[in-house]
N, C-alpha and C positions, 0 to 999 in steps of 0.2 A: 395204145399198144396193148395187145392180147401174147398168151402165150399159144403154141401149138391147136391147144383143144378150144382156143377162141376165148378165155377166158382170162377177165378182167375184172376190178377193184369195182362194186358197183357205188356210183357217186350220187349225191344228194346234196342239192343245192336249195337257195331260199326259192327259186322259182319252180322248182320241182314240188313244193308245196303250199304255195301260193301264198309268203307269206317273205315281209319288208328283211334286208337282210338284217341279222343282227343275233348274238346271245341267248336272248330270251325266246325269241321265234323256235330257237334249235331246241331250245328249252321241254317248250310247248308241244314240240315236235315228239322229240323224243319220250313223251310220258305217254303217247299215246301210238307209236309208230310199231310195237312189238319186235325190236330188235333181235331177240332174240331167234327169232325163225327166220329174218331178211339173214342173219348171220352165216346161219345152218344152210340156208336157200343160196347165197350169194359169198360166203368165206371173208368176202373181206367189204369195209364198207368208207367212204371219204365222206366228210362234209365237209363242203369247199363253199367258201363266200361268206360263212355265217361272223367273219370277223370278231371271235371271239377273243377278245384282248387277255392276256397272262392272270392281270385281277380277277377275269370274272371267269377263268377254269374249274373251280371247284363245283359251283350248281351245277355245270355240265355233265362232271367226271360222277358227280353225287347220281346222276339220270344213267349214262354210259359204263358206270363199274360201281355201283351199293357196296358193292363187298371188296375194297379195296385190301390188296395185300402186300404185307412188306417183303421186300426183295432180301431175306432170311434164305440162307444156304445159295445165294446170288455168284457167282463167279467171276460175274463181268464186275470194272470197274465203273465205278456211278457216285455221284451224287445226292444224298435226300435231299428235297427241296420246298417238301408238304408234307403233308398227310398223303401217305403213302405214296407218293409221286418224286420220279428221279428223274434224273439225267438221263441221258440215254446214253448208251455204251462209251465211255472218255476214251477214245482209241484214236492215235493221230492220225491227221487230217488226208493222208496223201495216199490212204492204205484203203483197199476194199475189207469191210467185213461180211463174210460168207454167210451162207443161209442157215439157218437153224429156226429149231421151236425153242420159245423161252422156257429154259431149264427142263428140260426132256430129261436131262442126266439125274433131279434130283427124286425123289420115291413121292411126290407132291407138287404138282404144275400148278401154273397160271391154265384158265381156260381160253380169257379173253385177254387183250393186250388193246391198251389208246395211246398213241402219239400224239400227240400235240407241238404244233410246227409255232413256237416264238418268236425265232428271229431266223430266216429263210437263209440260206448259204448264197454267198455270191452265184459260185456257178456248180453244178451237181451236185451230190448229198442225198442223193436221190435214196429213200425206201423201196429196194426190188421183194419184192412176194412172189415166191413159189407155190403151187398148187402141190401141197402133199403127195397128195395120192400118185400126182403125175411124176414127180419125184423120183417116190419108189418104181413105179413102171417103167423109168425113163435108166433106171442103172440097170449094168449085164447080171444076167442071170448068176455070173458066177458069183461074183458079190454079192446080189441079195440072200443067195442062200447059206456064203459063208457068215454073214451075221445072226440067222437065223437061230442061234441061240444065246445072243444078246451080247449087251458090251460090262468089260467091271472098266469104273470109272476112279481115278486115285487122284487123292489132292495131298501134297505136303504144304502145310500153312502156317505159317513162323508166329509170332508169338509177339510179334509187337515192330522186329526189324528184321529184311530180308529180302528174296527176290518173290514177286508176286503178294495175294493179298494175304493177311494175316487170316486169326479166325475169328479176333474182335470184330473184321469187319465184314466179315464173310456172313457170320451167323447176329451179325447187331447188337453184343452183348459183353460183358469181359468178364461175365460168370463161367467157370470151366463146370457146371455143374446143370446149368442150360443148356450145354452143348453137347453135354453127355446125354441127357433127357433128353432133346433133339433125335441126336442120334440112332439112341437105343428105339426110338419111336418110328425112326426111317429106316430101322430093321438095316442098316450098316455097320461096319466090324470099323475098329479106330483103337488108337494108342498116342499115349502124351509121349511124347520126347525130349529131349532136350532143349534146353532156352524156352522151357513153354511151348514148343512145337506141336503139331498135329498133325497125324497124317491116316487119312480116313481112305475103306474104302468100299462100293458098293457094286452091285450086278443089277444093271437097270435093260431094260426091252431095246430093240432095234426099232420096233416098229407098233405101231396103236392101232386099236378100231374107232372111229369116232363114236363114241354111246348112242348119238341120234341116227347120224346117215348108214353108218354101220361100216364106214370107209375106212382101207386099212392104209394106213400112210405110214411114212418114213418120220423117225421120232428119235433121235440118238444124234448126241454131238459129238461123233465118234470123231472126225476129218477135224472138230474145231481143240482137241484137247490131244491131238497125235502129233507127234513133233513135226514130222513132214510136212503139216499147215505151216509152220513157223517159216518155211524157204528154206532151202539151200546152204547156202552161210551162218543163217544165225542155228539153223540145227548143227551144223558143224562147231561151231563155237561151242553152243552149249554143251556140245556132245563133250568135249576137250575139260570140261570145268565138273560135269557130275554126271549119272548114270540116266537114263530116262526118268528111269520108274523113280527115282527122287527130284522131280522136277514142278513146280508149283501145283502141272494140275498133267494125268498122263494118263493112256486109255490101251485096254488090251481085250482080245476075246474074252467071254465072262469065265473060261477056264485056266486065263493067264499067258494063253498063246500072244504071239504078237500080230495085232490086225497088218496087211502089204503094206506099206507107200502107197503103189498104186491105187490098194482098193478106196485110199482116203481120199486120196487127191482126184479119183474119179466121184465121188460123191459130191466132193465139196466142187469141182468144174460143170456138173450136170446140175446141181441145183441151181446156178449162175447163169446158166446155159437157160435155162427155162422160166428164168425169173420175168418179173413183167414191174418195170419201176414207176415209183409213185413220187414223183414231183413234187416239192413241198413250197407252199405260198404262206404268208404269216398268218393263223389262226386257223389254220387249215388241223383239219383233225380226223385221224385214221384209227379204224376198232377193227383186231381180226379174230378172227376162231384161230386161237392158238395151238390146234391139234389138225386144222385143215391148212392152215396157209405157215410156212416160212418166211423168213424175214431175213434181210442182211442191212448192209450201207454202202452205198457207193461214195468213193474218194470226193472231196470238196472243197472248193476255196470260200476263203470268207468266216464268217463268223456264225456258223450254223447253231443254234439251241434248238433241241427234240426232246421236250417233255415223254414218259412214258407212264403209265399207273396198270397194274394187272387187277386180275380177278379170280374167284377159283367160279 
């Protein structure tokens, strides 16, 4: 499966390099294969066959991401499970998660992103990837230009009990004195509240140039942090219980206007719309440029595990 501009996940397998399946072959591979420009050349990359079993992920991830980083100011909920290596989004099984870049919202990305497929889901589960750039080309004009002056992103995060995550677990720490350091370093504006509460907020971009290609893509989890993602009903509920802007995590123009409905829900439908899914088999393992390609999940039965580990 390709998207519109023909474009596809490019895969490597052990006969793609002439060598017996297994771990160490990827191993060998990868110390000498220059990832980094097949990256920048190709957006997204699979090794499929190499049957790299759960034990021996870390030589791999040690060749695939050196500079492994902790999911610090993280929003989604996860898991640690290594050395720098989570879960991949805990979000129930029956639900599509939309496309986004990892952590676009915070003043400090991942550049590259690996999945690592443990235990393969019954039936779908699938990783869809968008093509950035085509992303942005793909929404009406009128929308790209109303973001064009970026989004402010607000998180309220309770203090230990509450709805949504804390900011022990947000920021990995239960020093309020880290988090102010943090903070004040991500150049964001914040206040303690009540019961130990936090509620921070910043003005991050809509949209990037990739450093290498020079590609401006679509970069902002505007559609994943608007109540309107939530559906229908449960924005309704919520709406009934407390105000947006005090909602675990809530997003507006960066001058505090409020973004349509529709502009979000047309984001988050066009990135879906365009996505190209990546199939996952047990020890199958996916590396993307996290500033060219999108990512989401498709709904699953079974008992899916999807490792992830980032990089700057």
């Amino acid at each position: 499966m390709s998207d519109r501009n023909g474009w596809a996940p490019f895969e490597v397998t052990p006969g793609d390099i002439g060598a017996e399946a297994g771990p160490e072959a990827l191993v060998e591979h990868l110390d000498s294969a220059g990832l980094d420009a097949t990256l920048v050349r190709e957006k997204a990359v699979v090794f499929r066959g190499f049957k790299v079993p759960a034990d021996g992920l870390d030589p791999v991830l040690d060749r695939l991401l050196p500079r492994r980083l902790a999911y610090v100011h993280g929003n989604s909920p996860r898991t640690k499970v290594g050395s720098n290596v989570y879960t991949s989004t805990e979000y129930p099984q029956e639900y599509t998660i939309s496309m986004h870049n990892e952590m676009s919202y915070a003043h400090a990305w991942p550049t590259r992103l690996a999945f690592y497929c443990a235990v393969a889901p019954g039936t779908g589960g699938a990783t869809p990837l968008v093509d950035a750039a085509l992303w942005l080309e793909s929404l009406d004009d009128e929308v790209r230009e109303a973001f064009t002056g970026g989004v402010r992103y607000t998180q309220n995060l309770h203090g230990g009990r509450g709805l949504g995550k804390s900011w022990q677990d947000t920021f990995e720490t239960d020093d309020p004195g880290e988090v102010d350091a943090f903070l004040k370093g991500a150049q964001a504006e914040w206040s303690w509240g009540p019961g130990n509460s936090l509620k921070t907020s910043q003005v991050r971009h809509s949209t990037v140039r990739h450093p290498q290609t020079g590609a401006e893509v679509w970069f902002n989890q505007s559609d994943q942090w608007h109540p309107a993602s939530l559906g229908d009903e449960t924005a309704k509920a919520l709406a009934q219980i407390m105000p947006a802007d005090e909602l675990p995590q809530y997003v507006t123009f960066a001058d505090g206007s409020p973004i349509p409905d529709a502009y979000v829900l047309q984001v988050r439908d066009r990135g879906l719309e365009h996505a190209v899914d990546v199939d996952w088999h047990e020890g199958d393992l996916l590396v993307i440029d996290n500033l060219l390609v999108g990512h989401g999940r498709r709904p699953f039965t079974g008992p899916r595990r999807v490792l992830v580990a980032m990089s700057d």
